[in-house]
N, C-alpha and C positions, 0 to 999 in steps of 0.2 A: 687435345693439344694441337700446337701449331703444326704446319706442316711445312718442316725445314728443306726438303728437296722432292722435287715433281720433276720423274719423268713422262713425256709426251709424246704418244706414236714414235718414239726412235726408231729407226730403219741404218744401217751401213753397209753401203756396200762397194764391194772392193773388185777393179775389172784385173782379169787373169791373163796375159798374153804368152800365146806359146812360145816367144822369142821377143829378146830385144829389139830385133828388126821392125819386128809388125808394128808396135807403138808410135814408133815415126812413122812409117806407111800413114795410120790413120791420121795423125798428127797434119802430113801436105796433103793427104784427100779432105781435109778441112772433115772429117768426119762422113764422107761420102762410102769409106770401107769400113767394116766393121771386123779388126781382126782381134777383137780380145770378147769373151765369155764371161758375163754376168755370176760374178760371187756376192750371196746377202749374206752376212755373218749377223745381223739382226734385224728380225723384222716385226713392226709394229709393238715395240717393247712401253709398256704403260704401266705406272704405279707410283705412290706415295708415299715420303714414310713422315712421320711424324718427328716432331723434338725431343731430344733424350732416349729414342729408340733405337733398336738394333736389327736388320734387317739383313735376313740371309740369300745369299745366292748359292743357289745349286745346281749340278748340273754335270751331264758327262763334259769332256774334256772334248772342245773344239764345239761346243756349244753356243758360243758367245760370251762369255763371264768376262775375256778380259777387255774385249773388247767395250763392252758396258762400261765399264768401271774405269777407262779411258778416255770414255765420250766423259761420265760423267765428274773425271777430274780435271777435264779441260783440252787434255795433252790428243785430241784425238775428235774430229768435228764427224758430227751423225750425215748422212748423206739426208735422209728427214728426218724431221721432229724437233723437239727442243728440251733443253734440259736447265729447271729453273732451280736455284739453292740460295740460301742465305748464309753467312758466314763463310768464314777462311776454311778451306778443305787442306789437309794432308793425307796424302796417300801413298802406301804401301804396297806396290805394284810389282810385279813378277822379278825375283830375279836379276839385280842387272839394271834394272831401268833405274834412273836418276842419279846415280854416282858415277861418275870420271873415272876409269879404274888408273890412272896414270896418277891421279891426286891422291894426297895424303888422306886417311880420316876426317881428320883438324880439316881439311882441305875443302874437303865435300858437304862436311856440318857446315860451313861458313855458306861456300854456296849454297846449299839450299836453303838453307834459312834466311840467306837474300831476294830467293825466288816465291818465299812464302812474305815475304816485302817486313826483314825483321833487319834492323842497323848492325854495325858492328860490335857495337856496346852492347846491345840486347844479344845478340847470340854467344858473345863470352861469357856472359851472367849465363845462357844456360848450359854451358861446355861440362862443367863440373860435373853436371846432374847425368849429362851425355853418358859422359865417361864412366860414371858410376853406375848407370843402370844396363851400360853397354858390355863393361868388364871384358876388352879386351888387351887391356893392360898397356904396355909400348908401342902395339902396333895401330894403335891409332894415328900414330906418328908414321904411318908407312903406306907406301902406296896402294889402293883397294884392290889390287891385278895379284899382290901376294898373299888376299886375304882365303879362306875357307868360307865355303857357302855359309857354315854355323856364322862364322864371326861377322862374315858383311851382313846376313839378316838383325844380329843382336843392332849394329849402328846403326842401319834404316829405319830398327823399332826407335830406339830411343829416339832417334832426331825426330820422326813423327811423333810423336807422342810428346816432346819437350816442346812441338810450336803450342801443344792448349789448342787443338780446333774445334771448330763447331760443329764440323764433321768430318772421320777420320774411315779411312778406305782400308781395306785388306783383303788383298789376294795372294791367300793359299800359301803366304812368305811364311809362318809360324810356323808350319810342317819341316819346317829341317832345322829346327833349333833342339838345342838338346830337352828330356824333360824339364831341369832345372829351369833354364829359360822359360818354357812353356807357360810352367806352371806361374812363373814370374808377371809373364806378358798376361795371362787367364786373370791375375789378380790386378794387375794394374787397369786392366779394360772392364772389369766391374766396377774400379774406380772411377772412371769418367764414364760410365753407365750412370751410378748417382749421379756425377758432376752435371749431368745435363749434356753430354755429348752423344749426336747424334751417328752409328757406327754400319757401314755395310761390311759386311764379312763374308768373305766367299772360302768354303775349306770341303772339301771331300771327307772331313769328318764328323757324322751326322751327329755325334753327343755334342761335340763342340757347338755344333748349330744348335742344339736343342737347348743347350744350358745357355747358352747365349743371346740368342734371338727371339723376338716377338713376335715375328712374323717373316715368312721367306717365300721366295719365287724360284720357282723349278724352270732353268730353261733347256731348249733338245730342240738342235738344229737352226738357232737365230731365235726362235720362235717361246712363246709363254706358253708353260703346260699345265703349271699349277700357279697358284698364288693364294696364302691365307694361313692358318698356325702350323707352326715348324713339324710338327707331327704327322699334320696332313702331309704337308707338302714331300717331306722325307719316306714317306710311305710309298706314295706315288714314282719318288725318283727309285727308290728298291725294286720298284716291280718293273719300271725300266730297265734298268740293271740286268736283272735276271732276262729279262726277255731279248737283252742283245746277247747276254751270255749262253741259252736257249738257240738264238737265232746262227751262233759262233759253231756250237755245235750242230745244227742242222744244214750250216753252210748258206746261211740265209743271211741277207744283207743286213745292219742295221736299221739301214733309216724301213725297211717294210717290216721288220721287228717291235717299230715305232708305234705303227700303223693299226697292226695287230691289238694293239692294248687300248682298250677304252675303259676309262676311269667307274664309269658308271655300270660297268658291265658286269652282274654279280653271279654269271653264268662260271659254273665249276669249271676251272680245265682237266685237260686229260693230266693222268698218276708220271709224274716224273719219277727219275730215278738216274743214279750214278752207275749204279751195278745193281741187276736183278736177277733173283735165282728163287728155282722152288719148280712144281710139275704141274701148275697152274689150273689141280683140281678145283681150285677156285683163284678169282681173277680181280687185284686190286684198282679199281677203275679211278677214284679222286682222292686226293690227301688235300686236304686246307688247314692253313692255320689261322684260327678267329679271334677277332676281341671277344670283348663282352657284349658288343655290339652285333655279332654273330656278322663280321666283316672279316673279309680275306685283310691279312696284312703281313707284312716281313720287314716291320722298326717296330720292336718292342720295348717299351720302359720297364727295366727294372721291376720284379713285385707287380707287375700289372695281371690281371687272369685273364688265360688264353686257352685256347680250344683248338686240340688236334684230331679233326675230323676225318675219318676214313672208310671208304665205300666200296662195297667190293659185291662181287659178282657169282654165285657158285654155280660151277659147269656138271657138279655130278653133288650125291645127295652125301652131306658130312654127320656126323655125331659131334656136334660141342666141338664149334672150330674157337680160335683162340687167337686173337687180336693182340697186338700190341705195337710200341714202337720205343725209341731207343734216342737220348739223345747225345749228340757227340760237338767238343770243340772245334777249332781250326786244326789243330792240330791232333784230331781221332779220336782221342782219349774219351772214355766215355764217363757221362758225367751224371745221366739217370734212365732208367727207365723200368717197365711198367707193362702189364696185359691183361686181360681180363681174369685169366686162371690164379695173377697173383691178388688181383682184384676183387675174388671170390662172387666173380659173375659168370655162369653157365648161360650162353645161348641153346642150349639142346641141341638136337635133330635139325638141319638146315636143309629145305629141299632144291634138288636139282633147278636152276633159274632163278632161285629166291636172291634179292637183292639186301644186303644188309648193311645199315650201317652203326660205325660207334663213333663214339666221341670224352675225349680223354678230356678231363679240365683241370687244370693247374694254376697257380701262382709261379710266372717264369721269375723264380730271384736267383737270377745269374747273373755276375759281371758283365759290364759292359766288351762285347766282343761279337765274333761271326759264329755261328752256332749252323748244324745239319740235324734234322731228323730222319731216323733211319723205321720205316714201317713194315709188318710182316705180318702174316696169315699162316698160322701152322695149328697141327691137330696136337691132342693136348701130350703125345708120347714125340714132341719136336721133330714131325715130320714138317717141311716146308710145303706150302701150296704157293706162295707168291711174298717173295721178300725184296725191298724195295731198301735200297741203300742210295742215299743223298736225296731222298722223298721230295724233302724241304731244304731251303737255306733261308735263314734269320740272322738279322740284326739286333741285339741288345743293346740301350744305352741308359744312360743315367746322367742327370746333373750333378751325381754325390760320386769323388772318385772314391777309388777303392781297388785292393790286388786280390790278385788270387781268381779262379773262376767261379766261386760262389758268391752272391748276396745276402750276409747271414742281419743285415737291417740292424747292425748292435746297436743301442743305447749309450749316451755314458751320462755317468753323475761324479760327483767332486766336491769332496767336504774339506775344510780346512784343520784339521785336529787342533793347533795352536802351537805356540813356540816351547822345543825341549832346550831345556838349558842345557852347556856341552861339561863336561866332566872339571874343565877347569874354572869356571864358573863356579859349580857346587865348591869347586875347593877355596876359592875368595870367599864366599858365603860363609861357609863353613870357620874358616881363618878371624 
């Protein structure tokens, strides 16, 4: 396919001064002072997306995402690089940006639909559709300053989405609309997915990316960390995650939390944990959680098999120790688990120094949400040697929605019986 937008080495960056004053200082020393400190909000950002695609941005928060998506809707020039596209762009940008909050609805659809270079005639032909997909009833008629975040995101979506672009931007604005909405905006952008529209989507929510996009880029600190299928790349950004969250509790800075993680690196870490207890006559050294690929990962799809690997250490000589582990929602509940004794596996006699390890294999089919695994090492009369709570944290996603915390994969089928006649029919008949 074609390739509707390239971007090229983008770089931005933005100087800091620690007072209004110093900026003029530098301004009559013709640049001879230098009182402001070099900030790059992106650096060396490069990639392509094709026609009729949808291409994800991910990424912690102050990473670059909106500043990207700025450069590349015009409203915002790169300090280097270039950014080349074809077709009219509408974009859907933070909050706030591109409506007047002093002007009516009616007010702000007109304007921007001038700035997307549409007549007056053409933007009343598409006011109707506005209004209707926007459903914020009379207050369109009112100035956007008295509106609620829910109601000005629904007007942003529709007026983008009523210019018809060739390429239509979104940042993270679909996160405060109710699910009705949501679910609305989900189905109208698989529509201009067929249509041939090409879509960047930037959200903090990885099924969203995953049902959506064809490819996405992880950014962390200005900078590209991943790029290539949604799954890769959401992988990658989870083990970030954890590793600042990691770094939060150890009192470690982010960005050397960063640092720390190398993608390629298939080296075990040391056994986390939330809370641990037990007399640690033996000693739980690594938990992983694997694909089928026997790879660390924490974004699981739905129904995919996963492997919870657990290695441990015994400091004195056991009879038939007893493995197992436990898993829990966001909110604690517990929702399965499993050991070797219910497993009808006996290790025997384990001696003093011996290294052991097991490994659990499952079909994760649970709802899409945040999941803990809780791991433990006890003898078979539930004494504790080493019990590991918050071992693990995962993400589950699905492109299939669905309630509740189970994935039970239903089927349906649908036959048509045929038409019953109703009672007073039989009596005309009858007559």
């Amino acid at each position: 396919m074609a390739v509707t937008l390239s971007v090229e080495g983008v770089s931005k960056q933005y100087r800091i001064y620690q007072q209004p004053a110093d900026r003029l200082k530098e301004m009559v020393s013709l640049g001879r002072w230098k009182t402001h400190r070099e900030f790059w909000a992106l650096r060396d950002v490069s990639f392509e997306v094709e026609q009729g695609t949808t291409f994800g941005i991910v990424g912690p928060n102050g990473c670059g995402k909106s500043t990207l998506l700025q450069i590349v809707a015009g409203t915002l020039e790169p300090t280097h690089g270039n950014v080349w596209h074809t077709g009219r762009i509408a974009a859907l940008l933070e909050l706030g940006a591109g409506f007047n909050p002093e002007f009516t609805g009616v007010e702000n659809v007109f304007m921007n639909a001038s700035l997307m270079g549409f007549s007056r005639a053409a933007t009343e032909s598409m006011l109707p559709e506005i209004e209707r997909f926007a459903e914020i009833g009379d207050f369109i008629h009112q100035p956007v300053k008295m509106y609620s975040s829910g109601m000005y995101v629904r007007l942003a979506f529709a007026t983008a989405i009523s210019a018809m672009p060739q390429i239509l931007i979104i940042d993270e604005a679909l996160a405060v609309g109710d699910a009705v909405f949501q679910h609305r905006c989900m189905r109208r952008l698989r529509e201009m997915q067929e249509g041939g529209t090409t879509i960047l989507f930037v959200s903090h929510d990885p099924s969203a990316v995953r049902a959506l996009c064809s490819r996405a880029v992880l950014l962390h600190a200005g900078r590209m960390e991943a790029i290539g299928k949604p799954t890769e790349v959401l992988n990658r950004y989870q083990e970030l995650i954890m590793a600042r969250e990691d770094a939060y509790e150890a009192g470690q800075s982010a960005t050397e939390a960063a640092i720390n993680i190398s993608p390629g690196d298939e080296s075990a870490p040391e056994a986390s944990h939330v809370y641990r207890h037990g007399d640690r006559s033996a000693e739980i050294l690594h938990v992983d959680l694997l694909n089928a690929a026997h790879k660390r990962v924490e974004l699981v799809e739905s129904g995919e098999a996963v492997l919870v690997r657990v290695r441990a250490i015994f400091h004195a000589q056991i009879e038939d120790p007893v493995f197992g582990f436990l898993l829990r929602n966001r909110h604690g509940i517990h929702l399965y688990g499993t050991n070797t004794e219910l497993q009808q596996i006996s290790l025997g006699p384990v001696r003093q120094g011996e290294v052991v390890e097991v490994t659990f294999a499952f079909n994760c089919w649970l709802a899409p949400d945040t999941y803990s695994a809780t791991v433990a090492l006890h003898s078979p009369d539930g004494i504790s040697f080493d019990w590991h709570d918050g071992a693990l944290f995962f993400r589950v996603m699905s492109a299939v929605a669905m309630e509740g915390v189970a994935n039970l994969n239903a089927s349906v089928t649908t036959r048509r019986i045929g038409i019953r006649a109703t009672r007073l029919e039989k009596e005309t008949v009858n007559a």
